[in-house]
C-alpha positions, 0 to 999 in steps of 0.5 A, a space after each residue: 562168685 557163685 557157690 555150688 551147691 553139694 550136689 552140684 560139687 559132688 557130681 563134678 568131684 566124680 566127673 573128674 575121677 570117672 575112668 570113662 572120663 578119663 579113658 575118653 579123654 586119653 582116646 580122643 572120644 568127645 564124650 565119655 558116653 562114647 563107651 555105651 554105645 561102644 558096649 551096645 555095639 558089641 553085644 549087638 551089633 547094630 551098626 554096619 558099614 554102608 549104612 544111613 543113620 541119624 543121631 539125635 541129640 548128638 552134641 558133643 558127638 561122641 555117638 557120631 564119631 564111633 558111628 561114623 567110623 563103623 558106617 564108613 565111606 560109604 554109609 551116611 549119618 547124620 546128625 543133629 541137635 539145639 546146640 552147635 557141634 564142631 564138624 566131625 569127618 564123615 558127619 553131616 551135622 544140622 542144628 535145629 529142632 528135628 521137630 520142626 518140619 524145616 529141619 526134618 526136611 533138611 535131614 532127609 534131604 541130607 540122607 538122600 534117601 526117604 528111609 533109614 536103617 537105624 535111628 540113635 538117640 541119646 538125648 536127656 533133659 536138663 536135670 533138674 533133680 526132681 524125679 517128678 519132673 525129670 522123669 515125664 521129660 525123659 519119657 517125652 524125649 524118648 517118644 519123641 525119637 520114637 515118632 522121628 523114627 517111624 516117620 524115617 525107618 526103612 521096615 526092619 530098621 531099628 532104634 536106639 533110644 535112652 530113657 530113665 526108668 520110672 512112670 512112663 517107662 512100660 508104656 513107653 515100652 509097651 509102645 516100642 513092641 507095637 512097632 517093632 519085633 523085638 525090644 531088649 532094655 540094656 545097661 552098659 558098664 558106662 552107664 553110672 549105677 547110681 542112675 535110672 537111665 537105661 536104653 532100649 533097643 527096637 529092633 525090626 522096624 514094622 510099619 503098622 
């Protein structure tokens, strides 16, 4: 059996003692990052029903199942991530890379409709726990999420997107106020403190 290493141990020690974990286990949220967007969502109010949206990076699904419900019968979201997701009501789920001109394809014709209202995207790299390296695929993450939205926002959509604060995080920021009129940074209670991660929410999409 192979030995875990201390931080290894010690993540999984605080994993199961997290009251996010907990509470979402309790609720039937599919992940304890449900509460980010949950606090987001009442600050803000980003989501609305009837909107089209798309979530990427979704698996396990916890943003889609909160999105799904906001959005109603009558909006459409759609999904995607590498990895496989267990079907969700009210989610049209596409395993792929969006970066591929297949899958993007796909994801439009899902939609049904050219241009979005809002672009979500929770996704992170694998951690390797070495700030050098994490750190440029946090960013390279998020300005991946930044050209899916550009090419996909209907003008004065928005964007939601995680990202780690560190080298790269003002130009990312400074990227994000070229498209958009306005950019708040924002931390939810969900979000460990002991970490980086932080997100930016892009308002008011500009088609420049």
């Amino acid at each position: 059996m192979t030995k875990r290493s201390k931080s290894s141990a010690r993540w999984l020690a605080e994993h199961a003692s997290d009251e996010f974990v907990k509470r979402a286990q309790r609720e039937g949220w599919r992940s304890r990052a449900v509460y980010k967007l949950e606090e987001i969502q009442r600050r803000e109010r980003l989501l609305r029903p009837g909107m089209h949206c798309v979530d990427l990076g979704a698996a396990p699904g916890g943003w889609s199942q909160f999105a799904a419900k906001i959005l109603g019968p009558s909006g459409r979201l759609v999904a995607t991530d590498i990895l496989p997701m267990d079907a969700i009501a009210g989610v049209e789920f596409i395993q792929g890379d969006f970066r591929d001109d297949a899958v993007f394809q796909q994801i439009l014709e899902h939609l049904g409709t050219p241009r979005v209202d809002l672009v979500l995207s929770d996704m992170a790299p694998n951690m390797s726990g070495i700030d050098a390296v994490d750190q440029p695929r946090s960013i390279a993450l998020a300005e991946l999420a930044l050209d899916f939205a550009q090419r996909v926002l209907a003008p004065g959509g928005d964007l939601l997107v995680k990202t780690f604060q560190g080298e790269g995080f003002d130009a990312l920021l400074r990227e994000l106020r070229r498209h958009f009129t306005r950019v708040v940074t924002l931390k939810p209670k969900a979000s460990r403190a002991r970490s980086s991660e932080i997100y930016l929410l892009a308002r008011q999409f500009r088609m420049v």
